[in-house]
SETI-39369 format. One line per 5 residues: their letters; for each residue x, y, z of C-alpha. Coordinates in nm, 2 decimals, always signed. Example, Ala and Ser with C-alpha at 12.3 -4.5 7.8 and 13.67 -1.06 7.14 Angstrom:
BEGIN
AS> +1.23,-0.45,+0.78 ~ +1.37,-0.11,+0.71
***
This chain:
BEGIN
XXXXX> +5.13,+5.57,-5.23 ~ +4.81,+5.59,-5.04 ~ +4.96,+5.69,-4.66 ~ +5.21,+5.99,-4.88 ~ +4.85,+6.09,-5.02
XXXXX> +4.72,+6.10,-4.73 ~ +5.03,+6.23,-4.55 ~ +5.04,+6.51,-4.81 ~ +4.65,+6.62,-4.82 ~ +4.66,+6.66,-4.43
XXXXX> +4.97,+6.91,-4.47 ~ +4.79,+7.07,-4.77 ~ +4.46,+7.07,-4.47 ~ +4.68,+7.21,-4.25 ~ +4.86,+7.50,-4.44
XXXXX> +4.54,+7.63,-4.54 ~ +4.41,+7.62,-4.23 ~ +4.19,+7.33,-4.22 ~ +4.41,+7.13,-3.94 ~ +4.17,+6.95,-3.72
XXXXX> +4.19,+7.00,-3.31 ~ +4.18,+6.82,-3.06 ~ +3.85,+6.77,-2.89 ~ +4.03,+6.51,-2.58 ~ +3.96,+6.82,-2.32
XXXXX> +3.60,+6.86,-2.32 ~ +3.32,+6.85,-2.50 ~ +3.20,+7.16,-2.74 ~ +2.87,+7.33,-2.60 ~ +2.55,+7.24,-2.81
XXXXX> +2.52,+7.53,-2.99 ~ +2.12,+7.44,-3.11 ~ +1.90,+7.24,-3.38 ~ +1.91,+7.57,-3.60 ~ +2.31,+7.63,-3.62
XXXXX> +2.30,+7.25,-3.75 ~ +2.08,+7.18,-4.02 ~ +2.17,+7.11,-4.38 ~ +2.22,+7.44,-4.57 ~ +2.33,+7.64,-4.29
XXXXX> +2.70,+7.73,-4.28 ~ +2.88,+7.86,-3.95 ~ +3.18,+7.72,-3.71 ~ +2.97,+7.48,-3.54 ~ +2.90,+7.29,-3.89
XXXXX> +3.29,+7.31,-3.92 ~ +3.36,+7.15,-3.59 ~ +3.13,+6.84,-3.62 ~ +3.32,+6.80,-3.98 ~ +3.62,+6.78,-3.81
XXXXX> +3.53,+6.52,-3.56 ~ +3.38,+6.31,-3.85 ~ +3.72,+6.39,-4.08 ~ +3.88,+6.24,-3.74 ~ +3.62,+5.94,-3.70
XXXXX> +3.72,+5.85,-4.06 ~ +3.36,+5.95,-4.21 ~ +3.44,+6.07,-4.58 ~ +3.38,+6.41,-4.58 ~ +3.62,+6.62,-4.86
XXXXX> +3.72,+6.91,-4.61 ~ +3.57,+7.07,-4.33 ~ +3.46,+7.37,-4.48 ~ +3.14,+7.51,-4.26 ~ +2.90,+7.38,-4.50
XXXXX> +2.64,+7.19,-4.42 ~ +2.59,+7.00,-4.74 ~ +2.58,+6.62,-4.88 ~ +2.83,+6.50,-4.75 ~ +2.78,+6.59,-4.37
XXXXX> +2.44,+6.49,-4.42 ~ +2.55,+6.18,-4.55 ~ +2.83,+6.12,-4.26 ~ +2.58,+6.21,-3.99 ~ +2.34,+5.94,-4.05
XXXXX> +2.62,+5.72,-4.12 ~ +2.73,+5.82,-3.77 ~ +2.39,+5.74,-3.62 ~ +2.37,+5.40,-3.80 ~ +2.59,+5.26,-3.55
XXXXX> +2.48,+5.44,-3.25 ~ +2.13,+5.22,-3.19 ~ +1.84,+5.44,-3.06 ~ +2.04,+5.77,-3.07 ~ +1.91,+5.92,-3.42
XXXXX> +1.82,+6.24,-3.47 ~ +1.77,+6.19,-3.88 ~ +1.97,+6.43,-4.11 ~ +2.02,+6.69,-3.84 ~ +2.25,+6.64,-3.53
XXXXX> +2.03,+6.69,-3.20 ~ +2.23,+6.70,-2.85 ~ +2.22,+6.34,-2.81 ~ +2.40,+6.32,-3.15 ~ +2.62,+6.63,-3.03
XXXXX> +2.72,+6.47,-2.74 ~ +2.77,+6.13,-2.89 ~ +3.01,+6.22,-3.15 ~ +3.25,+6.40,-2.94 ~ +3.23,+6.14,-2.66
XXXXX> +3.34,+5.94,-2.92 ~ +3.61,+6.19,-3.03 ~ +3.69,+6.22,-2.68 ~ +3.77,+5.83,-2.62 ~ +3.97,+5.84,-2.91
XXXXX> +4.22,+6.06,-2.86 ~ +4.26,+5.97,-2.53 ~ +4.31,+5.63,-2.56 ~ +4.17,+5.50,-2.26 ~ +3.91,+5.26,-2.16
XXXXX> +3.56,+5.36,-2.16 ~ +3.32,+5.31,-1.89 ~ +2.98,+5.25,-2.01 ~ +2.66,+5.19,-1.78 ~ +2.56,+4.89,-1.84
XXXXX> +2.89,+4.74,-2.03 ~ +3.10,+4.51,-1.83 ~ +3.46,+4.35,-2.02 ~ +3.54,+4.08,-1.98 ~ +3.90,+3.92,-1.94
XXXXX> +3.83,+3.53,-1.94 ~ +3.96,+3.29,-2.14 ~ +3.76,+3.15,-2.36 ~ +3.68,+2.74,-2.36 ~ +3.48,+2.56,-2.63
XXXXX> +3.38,+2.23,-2.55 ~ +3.19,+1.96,-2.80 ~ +2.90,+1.96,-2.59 ~ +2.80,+2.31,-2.53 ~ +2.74,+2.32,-2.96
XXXXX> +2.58,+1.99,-2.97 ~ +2.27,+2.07,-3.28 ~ +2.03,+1.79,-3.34 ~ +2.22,+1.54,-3.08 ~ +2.53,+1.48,-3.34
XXXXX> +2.81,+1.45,-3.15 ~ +3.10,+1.41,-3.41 ~ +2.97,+1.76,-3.60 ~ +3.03,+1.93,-3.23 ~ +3.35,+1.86,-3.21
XXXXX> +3.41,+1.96,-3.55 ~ +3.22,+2.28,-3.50 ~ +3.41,+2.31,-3.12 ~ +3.76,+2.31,-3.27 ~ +3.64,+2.60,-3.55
XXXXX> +3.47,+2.77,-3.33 ~ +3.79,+2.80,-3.10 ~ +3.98,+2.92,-3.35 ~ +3.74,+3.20,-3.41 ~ +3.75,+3.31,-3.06
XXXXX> +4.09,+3.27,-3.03 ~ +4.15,+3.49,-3.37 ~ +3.90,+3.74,-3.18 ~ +4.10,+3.77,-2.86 ~ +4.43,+3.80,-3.02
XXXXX> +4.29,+4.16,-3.17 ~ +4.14,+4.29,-2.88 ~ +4.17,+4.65,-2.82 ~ +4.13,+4.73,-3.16 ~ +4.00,+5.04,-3.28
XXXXX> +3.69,+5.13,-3.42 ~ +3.71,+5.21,-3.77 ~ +3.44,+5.30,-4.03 ~ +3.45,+5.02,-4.34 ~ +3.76,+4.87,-4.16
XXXXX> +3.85,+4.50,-4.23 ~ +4.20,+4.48,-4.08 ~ +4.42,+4.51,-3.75 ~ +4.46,+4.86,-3.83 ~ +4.08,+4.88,-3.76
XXXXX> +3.74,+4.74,-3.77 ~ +3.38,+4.80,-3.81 ~ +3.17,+4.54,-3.61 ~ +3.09,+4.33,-3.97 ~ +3.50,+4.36,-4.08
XXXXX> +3.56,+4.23,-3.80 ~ +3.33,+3.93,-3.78 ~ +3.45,+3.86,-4.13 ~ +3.80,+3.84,-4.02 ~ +3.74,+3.63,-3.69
XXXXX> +3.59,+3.39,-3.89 ~ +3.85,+3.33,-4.23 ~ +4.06,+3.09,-4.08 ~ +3.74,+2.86,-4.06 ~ +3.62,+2.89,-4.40
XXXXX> +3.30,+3.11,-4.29 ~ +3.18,+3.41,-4.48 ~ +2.93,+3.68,-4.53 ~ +2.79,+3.90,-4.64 ~ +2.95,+4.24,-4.56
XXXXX> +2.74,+4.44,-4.34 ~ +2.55,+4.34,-4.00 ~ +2.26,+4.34,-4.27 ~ +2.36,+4.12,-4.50 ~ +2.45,+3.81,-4.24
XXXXX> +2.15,+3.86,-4.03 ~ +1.96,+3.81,-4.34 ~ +2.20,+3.52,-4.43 ~ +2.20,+3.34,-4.11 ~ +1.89,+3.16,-4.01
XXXXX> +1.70,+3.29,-3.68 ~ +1.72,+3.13,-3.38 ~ +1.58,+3.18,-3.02 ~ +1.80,+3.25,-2.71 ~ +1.73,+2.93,-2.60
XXXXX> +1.88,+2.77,-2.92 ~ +2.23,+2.99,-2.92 ~ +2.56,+2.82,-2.95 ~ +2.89,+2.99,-2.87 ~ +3.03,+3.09,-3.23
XXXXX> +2.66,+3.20,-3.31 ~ +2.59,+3.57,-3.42 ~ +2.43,+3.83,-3.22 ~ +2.24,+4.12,-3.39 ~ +2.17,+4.48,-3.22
XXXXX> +1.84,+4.62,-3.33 ~ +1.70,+5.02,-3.28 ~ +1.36,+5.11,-3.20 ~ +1.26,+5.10,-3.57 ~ +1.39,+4.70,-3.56
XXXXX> +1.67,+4.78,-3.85 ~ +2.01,+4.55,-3.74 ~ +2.27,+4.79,-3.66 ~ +2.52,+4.58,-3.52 ~ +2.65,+4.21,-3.49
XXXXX> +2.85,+4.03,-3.28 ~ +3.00,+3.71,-3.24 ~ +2.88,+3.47,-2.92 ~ +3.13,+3.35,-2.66 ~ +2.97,+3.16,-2.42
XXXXX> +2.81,+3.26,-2.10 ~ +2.57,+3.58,-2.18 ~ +2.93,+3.71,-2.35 ~ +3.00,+3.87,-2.69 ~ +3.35,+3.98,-2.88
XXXXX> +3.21,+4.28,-3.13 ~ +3.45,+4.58,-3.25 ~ +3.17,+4.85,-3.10 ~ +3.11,+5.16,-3.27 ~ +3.39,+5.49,-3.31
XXXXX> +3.53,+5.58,-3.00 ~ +3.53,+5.23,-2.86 ~ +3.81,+4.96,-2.85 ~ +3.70,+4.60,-2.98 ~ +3.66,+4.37,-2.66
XXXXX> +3.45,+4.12,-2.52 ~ +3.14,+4.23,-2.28 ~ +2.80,+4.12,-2.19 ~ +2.50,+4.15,-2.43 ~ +2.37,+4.52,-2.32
XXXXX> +2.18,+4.58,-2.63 ~ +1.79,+4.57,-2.54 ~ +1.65,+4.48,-2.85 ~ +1.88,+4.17,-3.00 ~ +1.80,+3.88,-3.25
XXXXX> +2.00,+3.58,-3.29 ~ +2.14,+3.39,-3.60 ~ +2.30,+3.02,-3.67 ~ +2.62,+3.02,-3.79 ~ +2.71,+2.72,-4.03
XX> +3.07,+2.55,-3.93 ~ +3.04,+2.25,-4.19
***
């Protein structure tokens, strides 16, 4: 019932002229602070809808308006973009941001990020890289969870991106952290907010692979967790745009939290 709704308002969209382009070819110029700020209407408004609409960010229809909703979809956007936040109104970092995003999307290929590096390897858990408090028999208990929790991770690699998503059909970086970690019997709180404040904090000296890894912005609010593999790596579903995969920690500003196996 929901995909023939959904099926049925996009040919509804469409018919009335509210279809929603493709952005894959390049990205729309900037067209200024002014021409984007809430209350204005014009076709810029409309196209930065349409790229949300596309991102999954719940805005009705892409009308032109700049009202609640956009408002509400832009921030939303900028939660899980780290230090690029330009408030209520979308600035050319924003601009640029959101249809990169778009742009990886449609396209479907792999994204090249300075900084980022994937990482193929297999992952290997062993009792005595989670040894806590010298208690050897709770390692190996935790090694064979944790295992499975990396395992789970890599078998859904190249997932995409989606807002609020808790399933194979997409993920948000919390969903997915949630559903790496079932099988075990672990869970959280449902946003990167909730489990940093529900994991205790530890230093990078103390992390364990299976640990949580938390991105901060310039303000210090967590916008992002991931899960630790091992070796400087993380597996973490990354923000629209992006495929879930596992890379190096680029984030500058990270915390770090215990995760509980018993």
């Amino acid at each position: 019932m929901k995909k023939l709704f959904i099926s049925t308002l996009a040919t509804l969209l469409i018919a009335t002229g509210y279809a929603i382009p493709s952005f894959a070819d390049e990205i729309p110029d900037y067209p200024g602070i002014s021409k984007l700020t809430r209350g204005v209407e014009n076709s810029a408004v409309k196209k930065v809808q349409q790229a949300l609409i596309k991102l999954g960010y719940p805005i009705p229809v892409a009308n032109g308006k700049y009202g609640p909703a956009t408002t509400a979809a832009i921030a939303e956007f900028y939660e899980v973009q780290g230090d690029i936040d330009d408030g209520t109104t979308l600035g050319p970092a924003g601009w640029k941001a959101l249809f990169e995003a778009i742009n990886r999307e449609e396209s479907n290929t792999p994204a090249k990020e300075e900084g980022v590096i994937e990482d193929n390897s297999a992952d290997e858990v062993k009792p005595e890289d989670v040894v806590i408090d010298g208690d050897i028999n709770a390692a190996t208990e935790r090694a064979a969870k944790v295992s499975k929790v990396l395992s789970r991770a890599a078998s859904v690699k190249g997932t995409r991106y989606r807002r609020g998503g808790t399933s194979t059909s997409g993920f948000d970086c919390s969903g997915f952290v949630l559903y790496a970690m079932k099988p075990v019997g672990v869970t959280f709180g449902r946003t990167s907010r909730d489990m940093r404040r529900e994991t205790p904090k530890i230093t990078r000296e103390e992390l364990l692979v299976g640990d949580l890894v938390f991105f901060h912005n310039k303000k210090g609010t967590v916008y992002h967790v991931a899960i630790y593999a091992g070796d400087g790596k993380i597996w973490h579903a990354r923000r629209p745009g992006l495929r879930l995969a596992k890379t190096n920690i680029y984030a500058k500003r990270v915390s770090y939290g215990r995760v509980d196996y018993t």
